[in-house]
C-alpha positions in Angstrom: 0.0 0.0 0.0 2.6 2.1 0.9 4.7 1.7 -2.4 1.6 2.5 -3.8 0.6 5.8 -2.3 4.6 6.7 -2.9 4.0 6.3 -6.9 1.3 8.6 -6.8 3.1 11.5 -5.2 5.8 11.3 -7.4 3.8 10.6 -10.7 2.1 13.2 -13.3 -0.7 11.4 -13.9 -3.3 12.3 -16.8 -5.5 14.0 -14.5 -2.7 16.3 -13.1 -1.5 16.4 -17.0 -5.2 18.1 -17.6 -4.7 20.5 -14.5 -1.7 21.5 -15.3 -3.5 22.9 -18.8 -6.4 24.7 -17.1 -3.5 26.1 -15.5 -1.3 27.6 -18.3 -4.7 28.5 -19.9 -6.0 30.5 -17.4 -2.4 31.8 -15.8 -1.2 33.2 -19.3 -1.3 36.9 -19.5 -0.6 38.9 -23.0 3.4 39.8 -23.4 1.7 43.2 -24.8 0.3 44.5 -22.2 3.1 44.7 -19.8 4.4 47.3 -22.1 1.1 49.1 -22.2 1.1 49.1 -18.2 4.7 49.9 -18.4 5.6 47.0 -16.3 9.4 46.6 -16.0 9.5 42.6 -15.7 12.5 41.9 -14.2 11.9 44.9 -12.6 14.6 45.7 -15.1 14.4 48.2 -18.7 15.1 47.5 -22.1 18.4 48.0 -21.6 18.9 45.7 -18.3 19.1 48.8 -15.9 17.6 48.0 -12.1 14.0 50.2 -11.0 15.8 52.0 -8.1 14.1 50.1 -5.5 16.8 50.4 -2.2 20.0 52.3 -1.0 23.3 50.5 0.1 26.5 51.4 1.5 27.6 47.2 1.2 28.6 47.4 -2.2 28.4 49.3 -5.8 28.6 48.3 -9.4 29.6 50.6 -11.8 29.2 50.1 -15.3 27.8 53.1 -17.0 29.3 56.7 -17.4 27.4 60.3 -17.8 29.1 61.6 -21.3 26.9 64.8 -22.7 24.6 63.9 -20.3 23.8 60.9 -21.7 24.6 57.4 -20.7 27.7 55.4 -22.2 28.8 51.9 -21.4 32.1 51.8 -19.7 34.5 48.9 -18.4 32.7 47.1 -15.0 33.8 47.8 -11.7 32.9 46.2 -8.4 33.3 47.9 -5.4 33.1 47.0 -1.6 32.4 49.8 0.8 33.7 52.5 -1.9 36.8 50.6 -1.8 38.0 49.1 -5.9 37.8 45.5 -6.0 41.0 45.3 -8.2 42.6 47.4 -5.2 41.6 45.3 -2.3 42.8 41.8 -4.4 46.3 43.4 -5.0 46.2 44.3 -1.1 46.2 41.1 0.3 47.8 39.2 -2.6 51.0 42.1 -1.8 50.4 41.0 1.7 50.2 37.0 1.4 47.8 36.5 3.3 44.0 35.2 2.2 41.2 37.6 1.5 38.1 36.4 2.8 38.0 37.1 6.5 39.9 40.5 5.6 36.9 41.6 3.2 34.4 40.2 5.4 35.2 42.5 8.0 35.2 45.2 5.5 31.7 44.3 4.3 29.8 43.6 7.5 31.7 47.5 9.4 32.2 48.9 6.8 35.6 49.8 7.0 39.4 47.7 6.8 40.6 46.0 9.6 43.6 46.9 11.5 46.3 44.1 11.8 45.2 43.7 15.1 41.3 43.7 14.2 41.8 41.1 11.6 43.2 38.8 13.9 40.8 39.2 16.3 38.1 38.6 13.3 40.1 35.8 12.5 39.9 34.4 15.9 36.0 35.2 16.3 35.3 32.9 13.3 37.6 30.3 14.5 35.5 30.0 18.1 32.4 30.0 15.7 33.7 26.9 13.6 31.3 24.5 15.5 28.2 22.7 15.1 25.7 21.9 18.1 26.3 18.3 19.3 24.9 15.5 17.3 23.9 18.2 15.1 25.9 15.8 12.6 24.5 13.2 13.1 20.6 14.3 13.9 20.5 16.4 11.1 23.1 16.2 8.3 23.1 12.3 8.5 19.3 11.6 7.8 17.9 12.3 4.8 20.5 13.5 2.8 19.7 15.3 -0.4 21.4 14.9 -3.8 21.2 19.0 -3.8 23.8 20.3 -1.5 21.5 24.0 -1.7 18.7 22.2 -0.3 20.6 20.3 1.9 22.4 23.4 3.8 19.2 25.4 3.3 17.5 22.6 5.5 20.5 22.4 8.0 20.5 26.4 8.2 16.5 25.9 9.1 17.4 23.5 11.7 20.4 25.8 13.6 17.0 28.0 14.2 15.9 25.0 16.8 18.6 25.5 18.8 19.4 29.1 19.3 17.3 30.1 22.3 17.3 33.7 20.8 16.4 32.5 17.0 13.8 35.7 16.4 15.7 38.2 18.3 16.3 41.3 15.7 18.4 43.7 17.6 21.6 44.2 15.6 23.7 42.6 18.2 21.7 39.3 18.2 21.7 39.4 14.1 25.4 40.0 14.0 26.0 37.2 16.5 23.9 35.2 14.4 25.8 35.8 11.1 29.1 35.5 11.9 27.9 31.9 13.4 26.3 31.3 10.0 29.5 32.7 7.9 31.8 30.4 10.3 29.4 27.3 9.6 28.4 27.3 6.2 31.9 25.5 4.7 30.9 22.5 7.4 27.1 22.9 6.4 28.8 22.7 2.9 31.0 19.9 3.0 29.8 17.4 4.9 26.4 17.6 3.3 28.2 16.5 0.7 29.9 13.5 2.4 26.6 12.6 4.0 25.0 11.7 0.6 28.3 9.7 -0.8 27.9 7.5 2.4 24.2 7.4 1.8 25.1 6.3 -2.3 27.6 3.7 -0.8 30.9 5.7 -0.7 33.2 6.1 2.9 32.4 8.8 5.3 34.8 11.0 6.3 34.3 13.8 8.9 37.0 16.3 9.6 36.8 19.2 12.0 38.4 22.5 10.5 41.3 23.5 11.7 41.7 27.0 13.7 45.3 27.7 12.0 43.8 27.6 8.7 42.0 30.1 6.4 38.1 29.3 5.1 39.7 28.7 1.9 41.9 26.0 2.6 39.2 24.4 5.6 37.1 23.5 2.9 39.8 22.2 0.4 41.1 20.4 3.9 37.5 19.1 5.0 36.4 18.0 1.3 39.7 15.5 0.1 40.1 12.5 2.0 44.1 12.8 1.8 43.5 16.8 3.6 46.3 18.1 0.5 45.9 21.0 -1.4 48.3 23.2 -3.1 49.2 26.9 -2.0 47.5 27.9 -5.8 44.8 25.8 -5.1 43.7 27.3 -1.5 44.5 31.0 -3.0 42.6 30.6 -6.4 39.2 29.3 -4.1 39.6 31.7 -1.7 39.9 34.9 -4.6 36.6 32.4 -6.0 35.1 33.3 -2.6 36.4 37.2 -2.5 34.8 38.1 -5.9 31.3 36.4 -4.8 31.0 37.8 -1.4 28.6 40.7 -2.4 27.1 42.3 -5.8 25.2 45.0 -5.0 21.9 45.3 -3.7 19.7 44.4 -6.6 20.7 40.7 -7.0 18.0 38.5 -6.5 19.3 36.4 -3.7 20.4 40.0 -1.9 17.1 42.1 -3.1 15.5 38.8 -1.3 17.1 39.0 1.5 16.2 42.7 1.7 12.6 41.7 0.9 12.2 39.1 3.8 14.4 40.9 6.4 11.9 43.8 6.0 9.2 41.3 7.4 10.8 40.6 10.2 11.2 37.7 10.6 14.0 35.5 11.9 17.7 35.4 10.6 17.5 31.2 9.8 14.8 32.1 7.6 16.1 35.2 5.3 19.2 33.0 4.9 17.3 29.7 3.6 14.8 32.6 1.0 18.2 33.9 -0.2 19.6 30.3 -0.7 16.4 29.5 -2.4 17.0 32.3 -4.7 20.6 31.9 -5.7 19.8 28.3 -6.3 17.8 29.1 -9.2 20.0 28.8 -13.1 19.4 32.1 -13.9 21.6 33.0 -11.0 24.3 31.1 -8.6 23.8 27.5 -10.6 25.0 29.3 -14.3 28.6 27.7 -13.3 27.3 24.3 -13.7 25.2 25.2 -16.9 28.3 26.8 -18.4 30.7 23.7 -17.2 27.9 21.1 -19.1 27.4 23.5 -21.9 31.4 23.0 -22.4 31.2 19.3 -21.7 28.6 19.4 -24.5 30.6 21.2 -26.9 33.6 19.6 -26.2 32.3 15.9 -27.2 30.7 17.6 -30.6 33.5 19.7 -31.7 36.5 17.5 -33.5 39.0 20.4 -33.2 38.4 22.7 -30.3 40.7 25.4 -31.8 38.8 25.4 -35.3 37.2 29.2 -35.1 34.6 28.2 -37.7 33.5 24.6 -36.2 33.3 26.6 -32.3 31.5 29.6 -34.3 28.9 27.1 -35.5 28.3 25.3 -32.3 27.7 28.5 -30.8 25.5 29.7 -33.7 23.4 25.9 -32.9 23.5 26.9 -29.6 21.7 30.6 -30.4 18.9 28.7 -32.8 17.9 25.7 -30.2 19.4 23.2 -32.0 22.9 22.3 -29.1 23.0 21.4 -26.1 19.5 22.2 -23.7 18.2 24.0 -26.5 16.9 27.0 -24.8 19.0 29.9 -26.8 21.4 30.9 -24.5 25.3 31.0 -24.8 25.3 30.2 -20.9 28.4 32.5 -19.2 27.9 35.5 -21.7 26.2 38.3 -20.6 25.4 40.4 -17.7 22.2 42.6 -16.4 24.6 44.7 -15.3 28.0 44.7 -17.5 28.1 45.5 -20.9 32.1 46.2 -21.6 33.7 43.7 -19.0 32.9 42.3 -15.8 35.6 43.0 -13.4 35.3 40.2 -11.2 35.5 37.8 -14.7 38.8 39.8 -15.3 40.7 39.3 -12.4 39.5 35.6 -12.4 41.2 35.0 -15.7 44.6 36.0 -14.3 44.6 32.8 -12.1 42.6 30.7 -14.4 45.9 30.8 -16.5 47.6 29.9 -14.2 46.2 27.1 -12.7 45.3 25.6 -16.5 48.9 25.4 -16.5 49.4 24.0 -13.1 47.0 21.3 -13.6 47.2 20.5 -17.5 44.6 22.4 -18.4 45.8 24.6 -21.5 44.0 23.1 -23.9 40.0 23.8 -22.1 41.7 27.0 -21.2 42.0 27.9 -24.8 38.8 26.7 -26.2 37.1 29.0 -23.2 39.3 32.2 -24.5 38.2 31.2 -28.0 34.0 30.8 -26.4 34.9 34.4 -25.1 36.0 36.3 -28.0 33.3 34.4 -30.5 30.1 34.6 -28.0 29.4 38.8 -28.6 30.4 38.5 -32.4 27.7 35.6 -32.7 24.9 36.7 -30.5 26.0 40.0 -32.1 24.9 38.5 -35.2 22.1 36.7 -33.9 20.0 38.6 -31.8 18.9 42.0 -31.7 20.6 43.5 -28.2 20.2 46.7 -26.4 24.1 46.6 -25.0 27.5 45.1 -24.9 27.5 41.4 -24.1 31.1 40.1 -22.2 31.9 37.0 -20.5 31.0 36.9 -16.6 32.2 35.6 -13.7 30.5 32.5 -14.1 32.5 31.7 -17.3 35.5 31.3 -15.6 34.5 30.2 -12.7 32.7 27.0 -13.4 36.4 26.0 -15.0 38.2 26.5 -12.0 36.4 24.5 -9.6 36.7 21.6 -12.2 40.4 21.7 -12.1 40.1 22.0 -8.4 38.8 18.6 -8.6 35.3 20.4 -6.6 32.3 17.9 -7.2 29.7 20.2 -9.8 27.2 19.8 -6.6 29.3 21.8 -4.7 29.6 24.9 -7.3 26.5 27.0 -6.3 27.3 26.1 -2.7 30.5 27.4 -2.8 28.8 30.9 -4.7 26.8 31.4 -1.1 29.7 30.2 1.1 30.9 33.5 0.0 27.8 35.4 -0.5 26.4 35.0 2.9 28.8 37.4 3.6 27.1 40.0 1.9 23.6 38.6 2.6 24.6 39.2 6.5 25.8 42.9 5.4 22.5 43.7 3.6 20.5 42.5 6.7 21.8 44.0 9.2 21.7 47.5 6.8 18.0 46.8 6.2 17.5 46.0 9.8 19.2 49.5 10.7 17.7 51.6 8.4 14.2 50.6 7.0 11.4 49.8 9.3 8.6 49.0 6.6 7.7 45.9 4.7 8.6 45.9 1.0 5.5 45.7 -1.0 5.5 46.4 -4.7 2.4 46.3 -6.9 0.7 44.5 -9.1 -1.9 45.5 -11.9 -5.1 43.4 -11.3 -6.0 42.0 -15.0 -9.1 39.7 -14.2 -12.9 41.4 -14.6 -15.0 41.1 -11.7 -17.2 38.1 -11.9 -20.8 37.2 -10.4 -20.8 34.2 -8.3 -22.1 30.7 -9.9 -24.2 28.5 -7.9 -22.3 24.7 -8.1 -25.4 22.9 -9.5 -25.7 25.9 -11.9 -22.1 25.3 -13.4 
């Protein structure tokens, strides 16, 4: 019986088939008259730019320049508490030391730490690098999910049962409660992950991070079974985790956590809505659809440095005909960046250099070829408002490959880093705004009189 009632959960059966019609049918509104309303979908223009919707002092994004009083595309720049994301990079590679805790401190107080300060951020994390007891075991171990996002998102729901303060709001609470959250996640992370290779059959292997070491090389540490890494490896994730800590406030995962922060409700439960949201394709898992689009290519191709052969893959891919068939040269492009995408720049730098570290040159080369063909063919193919450049998530998806990072830990890794600026944003909204956000929506149905059931 039970098998039984299992199947029909899980199936689509003709009668949900025939719902699912009525559905579309009666959900589907005409494309036209969003213009006619003026409805920004996307809550974006024609030409990708954000409704104003929020202020921020977390971060900026700067792609556009007043010339004649008109607007002109101009090379990207990211920057974290006014500070140049190319500057900060070059301050702590000059220093060698790792960036993460450094720039969290700069995003969550705005300001950079003292020598002194960092160490003592460094050593707040450190006491923070725990889990309650059994915590393992009673939640991590059971029911383990194939999705490491839904699997942290559930553990991150959980950690609310056992803080006896879970829907405090002052600042001082949420602060306490983020840093525990930033300090957790790489443990949330990773052994979610080893959790559902026991589960599939594989050994289970727990390791406790160690207080010496950065986030960076914990997780490299607490993911292999041998604990190795090399010093490239450990700086190239942690720059990974740098250039995804924060992206200004219109993001979805951050507007989201703006949106449910202003509700007021608990700090468990904005960090599982933001998670929800960076899960999503369109925005944290486009690493892994640009790694498969590439794995795609690659088996199609029979020389991956023929211009004209990658050219027409990439015209296939335009027209639906390659890979998922949905139009999209996945990695190319930004709602933000038309010229370049500064944190895709400084990216490439290292990707170089660990292609060559790790044998790599040759998927190294057919991605610079991808990234100087894409614009000239969706140039070509599609009628576009602005520039179209390679993003982050281009490179990105290539590095954790050679890092030998399983594809179900990609996205997790994005909101390792980007709780960081999730925690910034909330405690800013928290400070600042005390009303829920509540945008409208145009009512399109007519008013209708009420039909008896046996007159139906």
């Amino acid at each position: 019986m039970a098998k039984t009632v299992d199947e029909a959960l899980f199936k689509i059966t003709p009668q949900i088939q025939k719902l699912s019609e009525i559905c579309e049918e009666n959900n589907a509104i005409d494309k036209e008259l969003f213009t006619k309303y003026e409805v920004k979908r996307g809550l974006r223009d024609l030409n990708g730019k954000g409704v104003l919707a929020g202020l921020t002092n977390v971060s900026d994004v700067h792609a556009k320049e007043i010339i004649d009083g008109k607007e002109v595309p101009c090379p990207g720049s990211l920057y974290y508490r006014g500070y140049n994301i190319k500057d900060l990079v070059n301050g702590f590679l000059s220093a060698h030391h790792f960036g993460f805790e450094e720039i969290a401190y700069l995003l969550l107080f705005g300001e950079l730490p003292t020598k002194k300060q960092l160490e003592e951020f460094h050593d707040l994390l450190v006491e923070r690098r725990t889990l309650p007891p059994n915590f393992v075991r009673d939640v991590i171990m059971k029911a383990s999910s194939p999705d490491m996002m839904n699997s942290i998102s559930r553990s991150i729901l959980q950690l609310y049962s056992y803080d006896e303060k879970a829907d405090d709001t002052s600042i001082p609470n949420v602060l306490r409660q983020c840093l525990n959250l930033i300090s957790q996640f790489p443990m949330l992370m990773v052994y979610g992950y080893h959790a559902y290779n026991y589960k599939m059959g594989e050994d289970l292997f727990i390791y406790a991070p160690k207080p010496e070491l950065s986030t960076a090389e914990n997780i490299l540490m607490m993911l292999r079974e041998d604990r190795k890494y090399t010093e490239l490896e450990a700086k190239i994730l942690d720059m990974a985790l740098v250039l995804h800590m924060d992206h200004g406030g219109g993001n979805n995962s951050t507007f989201t956590t703006h949106v449910v922060t202003s509700s007021g409700t608990d700090t468990y439960s904005t960090m599982a809505a933001a998670m929800a949201s960076l899960k999503g394709p369109k925005h944290g898992g486009a690493n892994i659809k640009v790694v498969k689009m590439f794995e795609d290519m690659k088996a199609q191709l029979n020389d991956w440095a023929d211009e004209d052969e990658v050219k027409d893959y990439l015209s296939r891919l335009l027209d639906k005909q390659a890979f998922d068939k949905k139009g999209l040269i996945y990695g190319m492009g930004h709602a933000v960046y038309s010229i370049s995408d500064p944190r895709a720049e400084i990216f490439k730098v290292f990707v170089e250099k660990l292609a060559k570290e790790k044998g790599y040159e040759k998927e190294y080369a057919l991605y610079e070829l991808v990234e100087r063909l894409g614009p000239q063919v969706i140039g070509e193919k599609r009628k576009i408002y602005k520039g179209v450049n390679a993003n982050v998530d281009f490179y990105s998806g290539l590095v954790y490959s050679m890092l030998g990072l399983p594809p179900a830990l990609y996205t997790p890794i994005f909101a390792a880093a980007r709780v960081v600026g999730w925690s910034a944003h909330r405690l800013e909204e928290l400070k600042n705004v005390d009303k829920i956000i509540r945008p409208a929506y145009k009512a399109l149905a007519g008013h209708k009189e009420y039909v008896k059931l046996e007159d139906r």
